[in-house]
VOGU-3710 file (C-alpha; in Angstrom, 3 decimals, decimal comma):
1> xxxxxxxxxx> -18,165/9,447/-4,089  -16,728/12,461/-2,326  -14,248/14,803/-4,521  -12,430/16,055/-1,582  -8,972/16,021/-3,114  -6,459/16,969/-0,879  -8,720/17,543/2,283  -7,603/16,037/5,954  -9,596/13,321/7,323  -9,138/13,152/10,852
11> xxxxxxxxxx> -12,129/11,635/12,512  -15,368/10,362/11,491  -16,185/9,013/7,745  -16,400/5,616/9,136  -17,607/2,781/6,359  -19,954/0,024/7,653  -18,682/-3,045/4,870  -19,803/-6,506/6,186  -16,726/-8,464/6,144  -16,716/-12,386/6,242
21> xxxxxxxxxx> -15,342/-14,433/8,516  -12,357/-15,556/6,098  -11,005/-11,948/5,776  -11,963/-10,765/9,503  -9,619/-13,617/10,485  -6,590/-12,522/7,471  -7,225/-8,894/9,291  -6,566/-10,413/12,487  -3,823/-12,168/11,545  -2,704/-9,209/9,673
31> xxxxxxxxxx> -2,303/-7,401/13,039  -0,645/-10,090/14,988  2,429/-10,473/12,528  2,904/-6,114/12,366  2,798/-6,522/16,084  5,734/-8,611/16,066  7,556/-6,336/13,265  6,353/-2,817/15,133  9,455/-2,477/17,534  11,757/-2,807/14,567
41> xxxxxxxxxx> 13,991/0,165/13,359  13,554/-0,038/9,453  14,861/2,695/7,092  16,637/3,040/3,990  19,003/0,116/4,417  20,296/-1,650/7,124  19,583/-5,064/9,494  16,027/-3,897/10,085  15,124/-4,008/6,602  16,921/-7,428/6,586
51> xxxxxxxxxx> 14,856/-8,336/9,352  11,964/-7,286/7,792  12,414/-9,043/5,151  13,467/-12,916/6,937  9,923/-12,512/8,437  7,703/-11,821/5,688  9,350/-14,579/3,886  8,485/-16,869/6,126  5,040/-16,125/4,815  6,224/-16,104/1,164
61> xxxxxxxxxx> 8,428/-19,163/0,678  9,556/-18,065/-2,942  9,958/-14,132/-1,592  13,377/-13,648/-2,879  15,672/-11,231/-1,203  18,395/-8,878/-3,417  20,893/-6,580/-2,235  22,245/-3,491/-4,013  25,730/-2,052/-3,021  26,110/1,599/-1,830
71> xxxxxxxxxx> 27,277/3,750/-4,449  25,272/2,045/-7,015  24,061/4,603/-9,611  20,104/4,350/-10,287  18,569/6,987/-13,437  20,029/10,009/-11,321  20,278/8,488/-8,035  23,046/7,134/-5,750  22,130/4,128/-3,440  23,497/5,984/-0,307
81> xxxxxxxxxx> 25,485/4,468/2,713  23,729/1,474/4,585  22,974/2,930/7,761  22,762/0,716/11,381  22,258/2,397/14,771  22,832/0,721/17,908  22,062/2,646/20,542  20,940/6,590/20,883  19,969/8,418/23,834  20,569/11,819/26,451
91> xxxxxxxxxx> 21,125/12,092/29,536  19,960/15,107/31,971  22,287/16,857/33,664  21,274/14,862/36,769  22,886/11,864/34,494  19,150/10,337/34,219  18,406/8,803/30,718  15,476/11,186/29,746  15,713/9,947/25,503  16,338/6,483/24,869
101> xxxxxxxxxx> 16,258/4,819/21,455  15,497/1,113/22,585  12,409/2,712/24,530  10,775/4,042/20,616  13,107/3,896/17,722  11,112/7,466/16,567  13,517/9,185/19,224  16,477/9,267/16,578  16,462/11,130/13,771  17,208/8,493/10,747
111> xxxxxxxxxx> 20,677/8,830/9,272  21,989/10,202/12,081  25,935/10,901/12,017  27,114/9,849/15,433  28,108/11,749/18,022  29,178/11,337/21,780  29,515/14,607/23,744  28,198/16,823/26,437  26,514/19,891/25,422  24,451/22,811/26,826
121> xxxxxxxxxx> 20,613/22,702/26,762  20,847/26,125/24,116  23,006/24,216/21,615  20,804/20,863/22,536  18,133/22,719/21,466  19,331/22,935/17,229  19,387/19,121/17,528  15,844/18,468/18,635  12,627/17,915/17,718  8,889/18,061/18,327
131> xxxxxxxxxx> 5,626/19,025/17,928  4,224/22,155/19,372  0,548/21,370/18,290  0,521/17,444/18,877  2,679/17,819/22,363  2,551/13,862/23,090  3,422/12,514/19,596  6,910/11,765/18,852  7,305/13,204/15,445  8,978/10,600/12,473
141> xxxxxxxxxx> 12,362/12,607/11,001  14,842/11,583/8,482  17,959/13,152/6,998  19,037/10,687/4,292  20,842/12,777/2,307  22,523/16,008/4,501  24,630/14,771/7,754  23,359/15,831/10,960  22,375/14,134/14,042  19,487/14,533/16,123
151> xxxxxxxxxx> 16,372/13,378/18,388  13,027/13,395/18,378  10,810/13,915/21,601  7,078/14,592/22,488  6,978/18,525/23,214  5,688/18,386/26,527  8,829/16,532/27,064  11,100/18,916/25,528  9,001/21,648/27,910  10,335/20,296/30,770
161> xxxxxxxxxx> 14,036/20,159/29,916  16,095/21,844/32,674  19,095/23,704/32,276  22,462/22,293/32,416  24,772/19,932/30,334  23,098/16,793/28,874  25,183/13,931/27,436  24,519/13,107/23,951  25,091/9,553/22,537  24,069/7,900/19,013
171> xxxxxxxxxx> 26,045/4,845/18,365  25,795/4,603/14,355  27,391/3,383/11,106  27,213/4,488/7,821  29,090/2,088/5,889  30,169/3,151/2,438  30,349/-0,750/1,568  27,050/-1,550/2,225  23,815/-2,603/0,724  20,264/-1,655/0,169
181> xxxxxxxxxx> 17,654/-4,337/0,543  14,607/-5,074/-1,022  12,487/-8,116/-2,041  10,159/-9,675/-4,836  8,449/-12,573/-5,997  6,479/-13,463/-8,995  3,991/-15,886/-8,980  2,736/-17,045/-12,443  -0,151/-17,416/-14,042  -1,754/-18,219/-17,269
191> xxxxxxxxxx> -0,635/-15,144/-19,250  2,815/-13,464/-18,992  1,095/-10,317/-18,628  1,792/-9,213/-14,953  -0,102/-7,285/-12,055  2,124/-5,451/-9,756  2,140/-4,565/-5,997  4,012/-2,719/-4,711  4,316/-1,849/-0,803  7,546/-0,384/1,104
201> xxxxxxxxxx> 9,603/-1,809/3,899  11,873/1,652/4,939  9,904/3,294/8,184  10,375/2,295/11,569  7,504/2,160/14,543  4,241/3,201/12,320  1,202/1,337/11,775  -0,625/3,236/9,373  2,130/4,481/7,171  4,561/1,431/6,974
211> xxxxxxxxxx> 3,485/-1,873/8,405  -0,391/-1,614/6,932  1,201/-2,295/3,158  3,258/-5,280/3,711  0,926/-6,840/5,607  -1,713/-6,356/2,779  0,936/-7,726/0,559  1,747/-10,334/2,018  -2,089/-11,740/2,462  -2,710/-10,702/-1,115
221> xxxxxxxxxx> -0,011/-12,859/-2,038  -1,329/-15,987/0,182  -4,938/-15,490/-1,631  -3,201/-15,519/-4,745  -0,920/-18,251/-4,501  -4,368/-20,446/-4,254  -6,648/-18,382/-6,590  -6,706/-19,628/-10,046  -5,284/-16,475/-12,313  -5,138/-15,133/-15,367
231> xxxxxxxxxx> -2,404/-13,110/-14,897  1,111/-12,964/-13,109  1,493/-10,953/-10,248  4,563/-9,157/-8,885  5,008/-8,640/-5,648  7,858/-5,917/-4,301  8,301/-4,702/-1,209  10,902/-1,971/-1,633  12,084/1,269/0,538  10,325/3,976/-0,615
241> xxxxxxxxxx> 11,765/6,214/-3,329  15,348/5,271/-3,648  13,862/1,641/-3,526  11,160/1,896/-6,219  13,884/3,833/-8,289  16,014/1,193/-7,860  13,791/-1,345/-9,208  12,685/0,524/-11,952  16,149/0,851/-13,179  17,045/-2,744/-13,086
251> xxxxxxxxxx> 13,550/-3,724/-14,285  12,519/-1,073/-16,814  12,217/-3,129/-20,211  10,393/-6,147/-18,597  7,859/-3,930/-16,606  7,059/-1,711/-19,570  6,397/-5,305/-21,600  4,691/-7,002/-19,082  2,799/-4,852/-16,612  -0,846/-4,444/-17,429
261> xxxxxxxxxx> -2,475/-3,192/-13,810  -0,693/-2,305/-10,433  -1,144/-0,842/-7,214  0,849/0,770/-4,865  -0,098/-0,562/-1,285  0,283/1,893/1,880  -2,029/3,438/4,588  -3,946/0,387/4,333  -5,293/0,044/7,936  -7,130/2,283/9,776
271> xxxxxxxxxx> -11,341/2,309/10,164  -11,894/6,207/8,700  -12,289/6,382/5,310  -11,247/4,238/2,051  -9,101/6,723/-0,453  -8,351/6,447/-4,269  -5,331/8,338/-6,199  -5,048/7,917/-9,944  -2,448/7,099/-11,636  -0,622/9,866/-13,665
281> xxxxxxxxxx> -2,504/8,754/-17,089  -5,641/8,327/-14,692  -7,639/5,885/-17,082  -5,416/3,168/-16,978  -6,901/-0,671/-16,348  -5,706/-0,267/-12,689  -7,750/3,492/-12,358  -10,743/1,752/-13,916  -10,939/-1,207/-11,528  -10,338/0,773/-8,034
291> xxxxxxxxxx> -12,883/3,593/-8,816  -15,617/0,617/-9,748  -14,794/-1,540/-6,655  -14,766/1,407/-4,466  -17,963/2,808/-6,168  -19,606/0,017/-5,277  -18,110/-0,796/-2,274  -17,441/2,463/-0,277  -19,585/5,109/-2,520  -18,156/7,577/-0,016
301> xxxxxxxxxx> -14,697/7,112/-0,600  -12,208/10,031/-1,268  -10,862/10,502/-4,990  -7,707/12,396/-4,964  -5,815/14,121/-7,954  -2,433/13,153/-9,330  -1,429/16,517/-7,591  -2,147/14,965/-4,468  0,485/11,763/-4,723  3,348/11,211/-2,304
311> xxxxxxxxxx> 4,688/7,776/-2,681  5,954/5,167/-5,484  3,512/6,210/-7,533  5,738/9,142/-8,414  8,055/6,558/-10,148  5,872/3,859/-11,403  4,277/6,757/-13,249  6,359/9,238/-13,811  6,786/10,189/-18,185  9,479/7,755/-19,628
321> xxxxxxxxxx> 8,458/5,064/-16,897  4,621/5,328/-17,384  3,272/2,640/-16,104  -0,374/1,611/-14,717  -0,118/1,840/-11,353  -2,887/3,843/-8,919  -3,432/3,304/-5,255  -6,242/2,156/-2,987  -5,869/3,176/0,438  -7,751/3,993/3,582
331> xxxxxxxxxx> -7,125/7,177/5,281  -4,118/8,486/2,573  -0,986/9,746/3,881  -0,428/13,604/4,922  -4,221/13,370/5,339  -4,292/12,088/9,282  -2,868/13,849/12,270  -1,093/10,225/13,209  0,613/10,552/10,308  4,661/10,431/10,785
341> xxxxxxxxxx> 4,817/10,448/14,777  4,337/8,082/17,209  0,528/8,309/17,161  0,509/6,166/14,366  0,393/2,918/15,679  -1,718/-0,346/16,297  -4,679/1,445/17,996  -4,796/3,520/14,792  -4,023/0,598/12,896  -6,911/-2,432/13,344
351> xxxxxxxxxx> -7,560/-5,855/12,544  -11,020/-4,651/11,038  -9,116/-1,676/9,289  -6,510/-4,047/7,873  -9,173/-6,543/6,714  -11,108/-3,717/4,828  -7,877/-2,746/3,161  -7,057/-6,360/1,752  -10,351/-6,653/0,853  -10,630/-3,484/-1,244
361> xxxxxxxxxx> -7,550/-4,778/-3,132  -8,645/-8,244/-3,288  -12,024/-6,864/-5,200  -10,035/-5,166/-7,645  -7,942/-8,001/-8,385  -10,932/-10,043/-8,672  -11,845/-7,193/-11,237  -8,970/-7,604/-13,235  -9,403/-11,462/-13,256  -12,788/-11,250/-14,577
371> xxxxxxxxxx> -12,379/-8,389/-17,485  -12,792/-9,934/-20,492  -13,959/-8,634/-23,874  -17,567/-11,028/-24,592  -19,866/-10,745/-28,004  -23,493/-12,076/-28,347  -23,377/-14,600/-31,063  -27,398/-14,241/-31,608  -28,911/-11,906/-34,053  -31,641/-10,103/-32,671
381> xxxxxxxxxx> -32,281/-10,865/-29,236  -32,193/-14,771/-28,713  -35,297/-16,472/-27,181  -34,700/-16,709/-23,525  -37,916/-18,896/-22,497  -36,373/-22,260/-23,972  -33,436/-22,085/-22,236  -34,848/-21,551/-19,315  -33,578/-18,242/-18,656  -36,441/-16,611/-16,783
391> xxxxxxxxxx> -35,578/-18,632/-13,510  -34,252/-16,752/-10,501  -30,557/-16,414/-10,157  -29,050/-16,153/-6,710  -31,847/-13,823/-4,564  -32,742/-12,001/-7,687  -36,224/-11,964/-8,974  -36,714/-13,368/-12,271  -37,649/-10,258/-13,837  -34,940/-8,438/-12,532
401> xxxxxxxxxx> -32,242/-11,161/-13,527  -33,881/-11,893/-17,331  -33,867/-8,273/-17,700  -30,028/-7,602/-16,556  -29,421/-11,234/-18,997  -30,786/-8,923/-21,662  -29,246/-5,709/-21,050  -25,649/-7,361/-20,637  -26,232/-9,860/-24,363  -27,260/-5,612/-25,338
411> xxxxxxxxxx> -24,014/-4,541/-24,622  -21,821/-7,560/-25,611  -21,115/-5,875/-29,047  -17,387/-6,731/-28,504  -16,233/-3,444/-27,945  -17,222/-3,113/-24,512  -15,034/-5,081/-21,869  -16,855/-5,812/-18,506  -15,681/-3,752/-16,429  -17,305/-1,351/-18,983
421> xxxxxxxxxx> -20,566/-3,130/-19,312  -20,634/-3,682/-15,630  -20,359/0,478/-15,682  -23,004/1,114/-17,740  -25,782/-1,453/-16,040  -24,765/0,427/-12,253  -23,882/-3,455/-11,003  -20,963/-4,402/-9,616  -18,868/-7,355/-11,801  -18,857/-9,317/-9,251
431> xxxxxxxxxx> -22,718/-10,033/-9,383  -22,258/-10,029/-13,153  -19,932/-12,929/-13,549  -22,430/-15,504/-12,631  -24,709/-14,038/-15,435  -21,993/-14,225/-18,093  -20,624/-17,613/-17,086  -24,568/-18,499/-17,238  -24,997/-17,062/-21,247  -21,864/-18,006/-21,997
441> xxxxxxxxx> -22,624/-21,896/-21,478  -25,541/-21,734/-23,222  -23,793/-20,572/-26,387  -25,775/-17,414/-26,000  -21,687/-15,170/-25,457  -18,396/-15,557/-26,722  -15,201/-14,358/-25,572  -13,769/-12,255/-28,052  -9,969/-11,953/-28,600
//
């Protein structure tokens, strides 16, 4: 495990995980749906979120779909104005159409007030933007909160603007009436203690940075709709920010009850690297379960710091609010030179990237599922040879398993849960389950609690 925190990964650190068939084909599938969704304009509010929305639901029959009027005060927050742009683009002074929304929906700047008007290249100019040193990348800009209008443009583009009066146009609402949108969906389980994911719906053409995390969701939700569970899990997909805020404020009471693990899902999809950020508390169920799938599964991973967050966490764990929520990622935002521009998109973004992501998350789930609290109900250590316990389990050797049988009824004190025991014996839970289902049926561990 790398303690990079804060450091830029931008090419390399690739992670050789042999997926199986099952998830290669949810990663592929994965893909095909955010290729449909890609073109869409999603921010804040607005028919794009909407849109959003109809089609992941179509995945999650029960997804249900809420709407929050502008205006609408949330801890110190205001939902804003919903916002819905038809068209936006400039014309050269020859009169050709050299910015056009409907050919990348990056070109506009989101929120943009609209305008219609002829202006000078100079003036132009304040109303643009690019990147100098990425001069092919539209760059991803928002203004939800100040009017002003504007586009965004590769730089080599903006180079070869000639002099003269272009014709500005951005066709846009902001309707003080409106709505923000999200969605959520609980599916139950034994316990009314709840898992929650949450991913964000609020960014228009990136792969990486938007689409990655509701695509996750969504398969996380499929495999859990048909995995027997322990727990509930809640599902939200939510802009980000405003949106998590939002939910937080209508949910507090029941969250703070009920939540016992969480993730926040985003940058979920590209091949470089698999990233970890604790959550505020950073020892939480949630921290304890991505750090030991991770260890085991990418042991090169990148552990960031609190000081490093950027998204929902912020809310889900900020003092007052507090709750367990940490994130698993690959390649973390602000980290990747895709990151906000056009450059992040489904070449970044792969079906073998988004596969490793759901699979990451799927571990840790699996994690959570298995942690229980177990106590050896033999004094002294039990004698293993009648039961038959020296055989060979799975590809093990039968030393090798009969000594890991004794080492976990060692441990099984019951103070040590098994994500801890599985800690201390350097083996992943996932190979220890069969050995406690194994002592466990022959009366050998109890479940304690």
């Amino acid at each position: 495990m790398s303690e990079e925190s804060g450091q830029s990964v931008t090419s390399g650190h690739l992670v050789g995980i042999m997926l199986d068939t099952e998830t290669m084909q949810a990663g592929e599938d994965m893909h095909a749906l955010a290729t449909r969704l890609f073109p869409i304009c999603r921010s804040l509010t607005g028919n794009g979120v909407r849109d959003t929305l109809a089609a992941l639901k179509i995945h999650i029959a029960n997804l249900q779909i809420h709407e929050v009027n502008s205006g609408t005060n949330c801890f110190d927050w205001v939902i804003p104005q919903e916002w819905n742009v038809r068209e936006a683009w400039i014309e050269d002074p020859d009169g050709k159409r050299v910015i056009d929304f409907t050919t990348n929906n990056l070109h506009v700047v989101g929120y943009s007030t609209p305008v219609d008007r002829l202006i000078d290249l100079e003036e132009l100019q304040g109303h643009l933007h690019s990147l100098p040193g990425t001069p092919d990348a539209i760059p991803y800009i928002t203004s939800y909160y100040q009017e002003r209008w504007g586009f965004c443009l590769c730089d080599a583009q903006r180079s070869a603007l000639k002099p003269g009066k272009y014709r500005v146009k951005i066709d846009a609402d902001h309707n003080p009436n409106g709505n923000l949108t999200y969605a959520d969906v609980l599916i139950p389980g034994e316990s009314a203690d709840e898992v929650l994911l949450s991913t964000y719906i609020c960014h228009p053409s990136m792969a990486n940075n938007e689409l990655s995390g509701p695509m996750v969701a969504v398969w996380l939700a499929k495999w859990v709709q048909q995995a027997p569970r322990r727990f509930s899990y809640r599902f939200v997909f939510i802009p980000e920010t405003i949106g998590s805020i939002c939910y937080l404020s209508k949910n507090l009471t029941h969250l703070q009850n009920h939540v016992r693990a969480g993730f926040n899902l985003t940058c979920m999809g590209d091949e470089r690297s698999y990233s970890y950020l604790p959550s505020r508390m950073g020892n939480t169920l949630s921290d304890r379960a991505a750090v030991h799938v991770l260890d085991h599964m990418a042991p090169d991973f990148i552990r960031y710091d609190w000081l490093d967050r950027g998204s929902d966490e912020r809310q889900y764990c900020a003092p007052g609010i507090d709750l367990p929520i940490a994130s698993m990622m690959r390649s973390k935002y602000h980290t990747y030179p895709e990151y906000h521009t056009s450059l992040d998109d489904l070449d970044f973004v792969t079906p073998k990237g988004l596969a490793g992501g759901y699979f990451a998350v799927r571990r840790a789930l699996e994690v959570l599922e298995a942690n229980r609290v177990w106590r050896a109900t033999m004094q002294c250590e039990p004698q293993m040879g009648r039961r038959g316990l020296y055989s060979t389990l799975g590809t093990r050797a039968p030393e090798v398993a009969t000594r890991l049988r004794m080492h976990i009824l060692s441990y099984a004190d019951g103070n040590h849960d098994l994500l801890a025991l599985a800690d201390k014996l350097r083996t992943p839970v996932w190979e220890l389950v069969p050995f406690i289902e194994e002592l466990a049926a022959y009366g050998l561990l109890e479940e304690v609690g």
